[in-house]
Each structure stands twice: as structure tokens, then as C-alpha cells.
C-alpha positions as CSV (number, residue, x, y, z in Angstrom):
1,X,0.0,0.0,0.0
2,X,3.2,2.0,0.7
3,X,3.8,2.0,-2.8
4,X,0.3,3.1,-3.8
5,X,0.6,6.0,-2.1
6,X,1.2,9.4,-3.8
7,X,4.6,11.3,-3.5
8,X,4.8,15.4,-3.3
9,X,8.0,16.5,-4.7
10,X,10.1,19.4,-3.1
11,X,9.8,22.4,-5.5
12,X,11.8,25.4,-5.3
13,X,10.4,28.8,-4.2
14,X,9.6,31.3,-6.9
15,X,7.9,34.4,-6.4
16,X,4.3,35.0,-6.9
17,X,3.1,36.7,-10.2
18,X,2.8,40.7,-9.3
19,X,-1.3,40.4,-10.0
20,X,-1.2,38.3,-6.5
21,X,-2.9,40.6,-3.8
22,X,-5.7,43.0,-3.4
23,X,-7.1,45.3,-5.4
24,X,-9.6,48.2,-5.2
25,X,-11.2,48.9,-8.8
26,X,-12.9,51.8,-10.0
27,X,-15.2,50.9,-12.7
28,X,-17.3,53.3,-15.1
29,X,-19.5,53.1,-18.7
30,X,-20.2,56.0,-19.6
31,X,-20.3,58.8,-17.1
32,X,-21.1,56.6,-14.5
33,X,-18.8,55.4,-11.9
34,X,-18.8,52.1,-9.6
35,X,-16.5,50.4,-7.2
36,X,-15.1,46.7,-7.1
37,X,-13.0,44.7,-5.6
38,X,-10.5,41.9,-6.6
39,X,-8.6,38.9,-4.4
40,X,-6.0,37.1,-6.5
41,X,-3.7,33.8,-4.5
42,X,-1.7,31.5,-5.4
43,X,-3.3,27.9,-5.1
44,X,-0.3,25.3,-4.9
45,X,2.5,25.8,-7.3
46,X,1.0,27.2,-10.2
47,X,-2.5,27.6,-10.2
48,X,-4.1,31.2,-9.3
49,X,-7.9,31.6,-7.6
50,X,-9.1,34.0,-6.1
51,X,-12.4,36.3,-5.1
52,X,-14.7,39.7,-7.0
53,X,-16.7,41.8,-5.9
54,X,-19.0,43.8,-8.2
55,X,-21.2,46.6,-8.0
56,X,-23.4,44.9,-5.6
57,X,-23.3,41.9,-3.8
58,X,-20.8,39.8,-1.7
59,X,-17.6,38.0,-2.8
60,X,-17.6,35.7,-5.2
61,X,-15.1,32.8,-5.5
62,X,-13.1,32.8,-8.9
63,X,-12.1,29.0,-9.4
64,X,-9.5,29.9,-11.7
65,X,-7.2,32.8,-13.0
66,X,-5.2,32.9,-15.9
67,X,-2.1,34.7,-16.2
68,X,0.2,35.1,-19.3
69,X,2.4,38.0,-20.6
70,X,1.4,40.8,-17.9
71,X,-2.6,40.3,-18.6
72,X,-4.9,38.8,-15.8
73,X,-8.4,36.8,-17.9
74,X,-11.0,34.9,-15.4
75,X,-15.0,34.4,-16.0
76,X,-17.2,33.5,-13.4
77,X,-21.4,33.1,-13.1
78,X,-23.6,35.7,-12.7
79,X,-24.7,36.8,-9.2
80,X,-27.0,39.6,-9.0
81,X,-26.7,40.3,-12.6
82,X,-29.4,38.7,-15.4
83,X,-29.0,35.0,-15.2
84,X,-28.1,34.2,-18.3
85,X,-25.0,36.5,-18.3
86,X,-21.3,35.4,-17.4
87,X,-18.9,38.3,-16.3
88,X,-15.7,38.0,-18.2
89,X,-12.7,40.3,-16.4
90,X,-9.3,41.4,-18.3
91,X,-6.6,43.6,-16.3
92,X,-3.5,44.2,-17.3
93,X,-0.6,45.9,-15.2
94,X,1.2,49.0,-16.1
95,X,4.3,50.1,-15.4
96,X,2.8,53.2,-12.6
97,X,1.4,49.3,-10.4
98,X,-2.2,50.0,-11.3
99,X,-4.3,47.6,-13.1
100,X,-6.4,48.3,-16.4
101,X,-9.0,46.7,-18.1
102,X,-12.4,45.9,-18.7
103,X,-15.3,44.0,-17.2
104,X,-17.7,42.3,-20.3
105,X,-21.0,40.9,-19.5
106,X,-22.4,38.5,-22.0
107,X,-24.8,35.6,-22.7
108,X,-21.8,33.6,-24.3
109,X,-22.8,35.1,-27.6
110,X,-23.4,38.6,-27.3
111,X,-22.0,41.2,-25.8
112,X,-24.4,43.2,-23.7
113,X,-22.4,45.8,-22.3
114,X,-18.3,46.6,-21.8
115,X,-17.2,48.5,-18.9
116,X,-13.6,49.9,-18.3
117,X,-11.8,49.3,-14.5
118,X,-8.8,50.9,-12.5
119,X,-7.6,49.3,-9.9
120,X,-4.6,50.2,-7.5
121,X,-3.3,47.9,-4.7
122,X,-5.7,47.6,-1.4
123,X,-3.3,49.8,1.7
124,X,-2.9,48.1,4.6
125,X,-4.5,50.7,6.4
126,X,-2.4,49.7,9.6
127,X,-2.8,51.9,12.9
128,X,-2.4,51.4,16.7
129,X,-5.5,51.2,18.9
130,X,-6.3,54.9,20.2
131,X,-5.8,55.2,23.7
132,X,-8.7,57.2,24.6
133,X,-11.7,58.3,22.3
134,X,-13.6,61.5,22.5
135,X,-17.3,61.4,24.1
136,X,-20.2,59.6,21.7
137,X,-22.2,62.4,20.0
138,X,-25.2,62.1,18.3
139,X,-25.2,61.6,14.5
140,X,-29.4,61.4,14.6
141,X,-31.5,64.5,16.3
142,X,-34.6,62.6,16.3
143,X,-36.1,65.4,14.8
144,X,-35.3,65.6,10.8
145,X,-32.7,64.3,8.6
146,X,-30.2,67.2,9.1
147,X,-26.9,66.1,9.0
148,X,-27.8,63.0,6.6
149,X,-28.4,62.9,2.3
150,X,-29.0,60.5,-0.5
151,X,-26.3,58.3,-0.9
152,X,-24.6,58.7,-4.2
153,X,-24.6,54.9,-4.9
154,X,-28.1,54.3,-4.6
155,X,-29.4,57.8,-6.2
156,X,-31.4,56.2,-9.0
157,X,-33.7,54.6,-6.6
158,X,-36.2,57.0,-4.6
159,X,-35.8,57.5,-1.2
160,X,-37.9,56.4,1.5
161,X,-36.2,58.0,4.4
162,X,-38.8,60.1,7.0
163,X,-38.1,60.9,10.7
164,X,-41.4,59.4,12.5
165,X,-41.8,59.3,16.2
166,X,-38.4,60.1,16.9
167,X,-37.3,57.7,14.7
168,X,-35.3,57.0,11.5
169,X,-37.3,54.9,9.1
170,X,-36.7,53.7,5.8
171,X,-40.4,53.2,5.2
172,X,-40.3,50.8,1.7
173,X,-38.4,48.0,0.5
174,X,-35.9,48.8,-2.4
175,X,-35.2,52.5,-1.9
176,X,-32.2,54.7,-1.3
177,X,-29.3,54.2,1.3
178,X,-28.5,57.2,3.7
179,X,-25.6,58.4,4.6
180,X,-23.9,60.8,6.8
181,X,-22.8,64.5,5.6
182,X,-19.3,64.1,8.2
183,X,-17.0,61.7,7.4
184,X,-15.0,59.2,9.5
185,X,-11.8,57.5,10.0
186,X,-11.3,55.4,13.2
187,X,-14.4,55.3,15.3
188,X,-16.4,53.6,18.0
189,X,-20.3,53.3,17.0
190,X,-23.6,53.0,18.7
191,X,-26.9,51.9,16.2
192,X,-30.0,50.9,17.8
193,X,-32.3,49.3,14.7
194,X,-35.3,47.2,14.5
195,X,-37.1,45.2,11.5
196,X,-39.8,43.3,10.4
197,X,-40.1,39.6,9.6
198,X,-37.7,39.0,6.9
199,X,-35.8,42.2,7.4
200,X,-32.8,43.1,5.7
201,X,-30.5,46.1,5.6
202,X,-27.3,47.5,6.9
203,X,-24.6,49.1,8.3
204,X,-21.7,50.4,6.2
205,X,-18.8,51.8,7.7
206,X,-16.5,54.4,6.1
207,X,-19.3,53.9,3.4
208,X,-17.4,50.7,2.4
209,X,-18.0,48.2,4.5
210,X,-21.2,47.1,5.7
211,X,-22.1,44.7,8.7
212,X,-25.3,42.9,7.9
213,X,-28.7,43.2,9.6
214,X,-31.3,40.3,8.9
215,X,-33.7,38.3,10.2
216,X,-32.3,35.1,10.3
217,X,-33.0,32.4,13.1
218,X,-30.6,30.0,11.9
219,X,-28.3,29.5,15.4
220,X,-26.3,26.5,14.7
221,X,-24.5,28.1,11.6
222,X,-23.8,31.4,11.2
223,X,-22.9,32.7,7.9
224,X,-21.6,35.5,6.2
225,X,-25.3,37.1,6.0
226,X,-26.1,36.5,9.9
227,X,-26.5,40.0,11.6
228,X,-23.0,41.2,12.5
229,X,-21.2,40.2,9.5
230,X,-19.1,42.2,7.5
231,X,-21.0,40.8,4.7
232,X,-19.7,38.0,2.4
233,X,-16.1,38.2,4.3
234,X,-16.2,37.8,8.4
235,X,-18.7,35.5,10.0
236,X,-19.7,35.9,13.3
237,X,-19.3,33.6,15.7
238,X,-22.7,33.4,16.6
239,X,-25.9,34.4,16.0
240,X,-26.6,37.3,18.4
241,X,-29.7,38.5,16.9
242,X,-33.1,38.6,18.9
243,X,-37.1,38.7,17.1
244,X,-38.1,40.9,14.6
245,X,-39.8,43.8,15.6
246,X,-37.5,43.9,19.1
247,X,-34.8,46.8,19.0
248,X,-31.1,45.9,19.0
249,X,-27.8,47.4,19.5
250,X,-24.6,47.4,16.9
251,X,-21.2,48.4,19.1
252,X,-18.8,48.9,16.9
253,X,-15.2,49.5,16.4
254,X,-13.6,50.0,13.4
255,X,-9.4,51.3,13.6
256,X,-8.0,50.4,10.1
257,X,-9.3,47.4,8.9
258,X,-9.5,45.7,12.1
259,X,-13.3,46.1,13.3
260,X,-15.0,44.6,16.5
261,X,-18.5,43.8,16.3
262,X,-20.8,43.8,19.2
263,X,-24.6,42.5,18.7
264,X,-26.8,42.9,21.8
265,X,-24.0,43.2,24.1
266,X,-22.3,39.9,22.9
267,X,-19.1,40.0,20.8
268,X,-19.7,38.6,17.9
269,X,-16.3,39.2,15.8
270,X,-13.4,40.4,17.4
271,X,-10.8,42.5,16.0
272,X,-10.4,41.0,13.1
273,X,-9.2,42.0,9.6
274,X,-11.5,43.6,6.8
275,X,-10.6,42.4,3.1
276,X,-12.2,44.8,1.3
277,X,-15.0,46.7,-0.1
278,X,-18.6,45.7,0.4
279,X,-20.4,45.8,-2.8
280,X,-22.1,49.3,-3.0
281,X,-19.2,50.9,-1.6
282,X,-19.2,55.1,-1.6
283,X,-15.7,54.9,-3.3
284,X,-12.7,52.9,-4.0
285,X,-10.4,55.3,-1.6
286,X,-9.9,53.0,1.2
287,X,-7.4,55.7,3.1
288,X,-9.9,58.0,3.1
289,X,-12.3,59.3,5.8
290,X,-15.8,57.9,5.0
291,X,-19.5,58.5,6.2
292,X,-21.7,56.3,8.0
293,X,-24.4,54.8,5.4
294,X,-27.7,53.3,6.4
295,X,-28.7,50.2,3.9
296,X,-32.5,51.4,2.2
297,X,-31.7,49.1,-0.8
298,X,-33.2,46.1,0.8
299,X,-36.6,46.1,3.4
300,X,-38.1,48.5,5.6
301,X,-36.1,49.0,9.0
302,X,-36.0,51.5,11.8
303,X,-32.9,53.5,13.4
304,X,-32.6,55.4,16.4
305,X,-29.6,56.1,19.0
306,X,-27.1,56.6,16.4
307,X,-24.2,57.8,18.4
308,X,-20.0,58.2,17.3
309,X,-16.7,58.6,19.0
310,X,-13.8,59.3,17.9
311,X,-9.7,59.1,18.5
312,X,-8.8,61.8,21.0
């Protein structure tokens, strides 16, 4: 049986293609403007895999990446986009480090639409933990939406956003997200929300990366849609989340990429490493201060408490 048994043969080290990493993308078509994101590994010796995200959605795996004379090629399944399309991806590096290309979606025989990317390496975004933080003030009145506006992402849907009782409501599914006028950099934030049976929305922080809200009663396997994700890339490690239509609490920390995630006073990821951008991210400038965006693109939901501190 010995002699059955597979061998694995020492091979030297070589270093990795220069497409391995991260990379924020910047895509447009037209005069419009989107963000994505791209993962790219080495699998074994040769083989490269890796993950995309595109203008909405979570990560999605890419089982293979091809790689040959300086140009990147990998298609993958639809996600959010018409069925019958696959999304073909080209990127090519330049001699600045950024990566070019285009993004084609097609029904394997015609083209419906080519879009042209830029992408430049993900920073590391590295920082020490603040040793104090200034006092939590109020990013809601209660009152009206001062201080808050239309988030560019989601302008061409309407928006549903009304103060009501003291509260902030988005009062129909599918509508606008909300964001903050002030922008962010390291912060700790307090978000009291409740939703209906079969709710869904969202925090996004820095207007990039958004921890999950849903209704989900599933407590024996969190995923990377349980509330208190960072959607489609940490899981918590449990399912914190109480009933619809009971209020709960988002504690969050976010210094760099490393965010902590408290749901209903249990910690539900720890200090652990964000990839990258969510899918309807503000902007590709992950160095950059961001605002705080409340998620209207999925169900109705209700916010109130909403409270921020920040490195003093």
C-alpha cells in the first residue's frame, strides 16, 4: 500500500506573479462610476484563484485565474446580474502598479455591455488602537434628517427615508441608502435598529463596508449574512440576533481594517481583519475618511440612538 501511495515533490520557491494581492477597482461606462473589488492567491505551485466583488453583492469565488504575458483573464457566473450572463474580467498591469482593463458581461454570444476598470493595490490601512476616544455624539436629532443625504450609490432609486416618532425609518423596500454629511476615520459606533419579519439592511462603515442586519434564526451556523457580519467576508461567531420587531444594538469599532462587532452586548467578531469593499461601496479610496451609510436598498427598518466617537 506504501507504494500506492502518492509522492509530493520538493519544489523550489519562486515568487508570486505581481497580480497576487488585493485590489480596489474603480469601474465606469459611460459617465457613470462604480466600485469593485478583486482577491488574486496562489493555489499550490502554479494555479491562481481568487475572489470579486462587483457593484453589488458579496464576494464571489473565482475558481480559476489565468495569467500570461502581464494580462490577468477569469469568467465567473452571474450573481446579482441577469442569469443568463457570465462576467468576463481582463486587467493588465502598467508600469505606474495600477491595473487596467475591462469587465464584459455577456450571454456567451453577445456582448451586452463593456465596462472599463482601474484598480490600484488595497493599503494596509495599519494603525495602533487609540488610547482614549472622545465622548459619543449624536449623529441622529430625532427630529429631521439634518446632517444626513442620499447616498450617491443608490441615487437612482427613490428615497424612503422620513423621521417618525423620533425615529429614523426607511419606510419601503428597495429604496435609497443614507448616509452621513461628516466623514469618518477610526471610530467607535452605537446603532440601535429594528425590523420586520424577513428584514434586511445594513450598516456600512467608512461607506465601504457594511455589517449585515437580517432576520435570520438560523443558530447553529452562522454565515456571512447572519447580523453582525461584514458581509460575504467575516462571519460571526454566533448568531446574536433577537425577534423581529424587538430593538437591538450594533457596538462597533472600526481602527484600520480591524473592526470589532458587538450585537446585543455579545461580541460577535473580534478584531479581526476587513478584506475589502462591500459591494455598493461610496468609493474605492480606502485611506480615506468615509460617512456612516444606512442600507434602504433592501426592506423597511428602523434606526434610532445613532451615536459616534472618535480618536482623542
Amino acid at each position: 500500500m506504501l507504494a500506492l501511495m502518492p509522492t509530493i515533490t520538493a519544489r523550489p520557491q519562486t515568487m508570486p506573479p505581481p497580480i497576487v494581492g488585493r485590489w480596489d477597482l474603480t469601474v465606469s461606462r459611460g459617465g457613470e462610476k462604480y466600485t469593485s473589488w478583486l482577491e488574486v492567491e496562489r493555489s499550490g505551485w502554479q494555479a491562481l484563484v481568487g475572489r470579486f466583488v462587483g457593484r453589488i453583492g458579496g464576494a464571489r469565488p473565482i475558481g480559476r485565474i489565468e495569467w500570461s504575458n502581464g494580462v490577468a483573464r477569469f469568467s465567473i457566473p452571474a450573481q446579482w446580474e441577469s442569469s443568463s450572463t457570465n462576467l468576463r474580467f481582463e486587467g493588465r498591469l502598467k508600469e505606474d502598479e495600477s491595473l487596467v482593463g475591462t469587465i464584459t458581461l455577456s450571454n456567451g454570444t453577445v456582448e451586452q455591455y463593456v465596462e472599463q476598470f482601474v484598480g490600484r493595490r488595497v493599503p494596509s490601512l495599519r494603525r495602533e488602537m487609540p488610547r482614549a476616544w472622545s465622548r459619543p455624539v449624536k449623529l441622529f436629532n430625532g427630529n429631521d434628517l439634518s446632517g444626513w443625504i442620499t447616498a450617491p450609490t443608490a441615487r437612482s432609486l427613490p428615497s424612503h427615508w422620513t423621521v417618525r416618532d423620533g425615529l429614523l425609518v426607511n419606510t419601503a423596500n428597495e429604496g435609497a441608502n443614507l448616509m452621513t454629511v461628516e466623514r469618518f476615520q477610526d471610530f467607535k459606533l452605537h446603532v440601535e435598529f429594528r425590523y420586520p419579519k424577513g428584514g434586511d439592511s445594513g450598516v456600512f462603515l467608512r461607506g465601504r463596508y457594511e455589517v449585515q442586519i437580517r432576520d435570520n434564526d438560523n443558530r447553529d451556523w452562522p454565515t456571512e449574512a447572519t447580523s453582525g457580519a461584514v458581509y460575504s467576508f467575516l462571519i460571526p461567531n454566533e448568531n446574536a440576533s433577537t425577534s423581529p420587531g424587538q430593538w437591538q444594538t450594533f457596538d462597533i469599532t472600526l481602527v484600520g481594517r480591524r473592526v470589532t462587532v458587538i450585537l446585543n452586548g455579545k461580541v460577535v467578531i473580534a478584531d479581526q481583519i476587513i478584506p475589502g469593499l462591500s459591494g455598493s461601496a461610496i468609493d474605492s479610496d480606502e485611506s480615506s475618511p468615509g460617512p456612516i451609510i444606512l442600507q434602504g436598498e433592501e426592506t423597511v427598518v428602523e434606526f434610532r440612538n445613532i451615536k459616534i466617537s472618535v480618536p482623542r
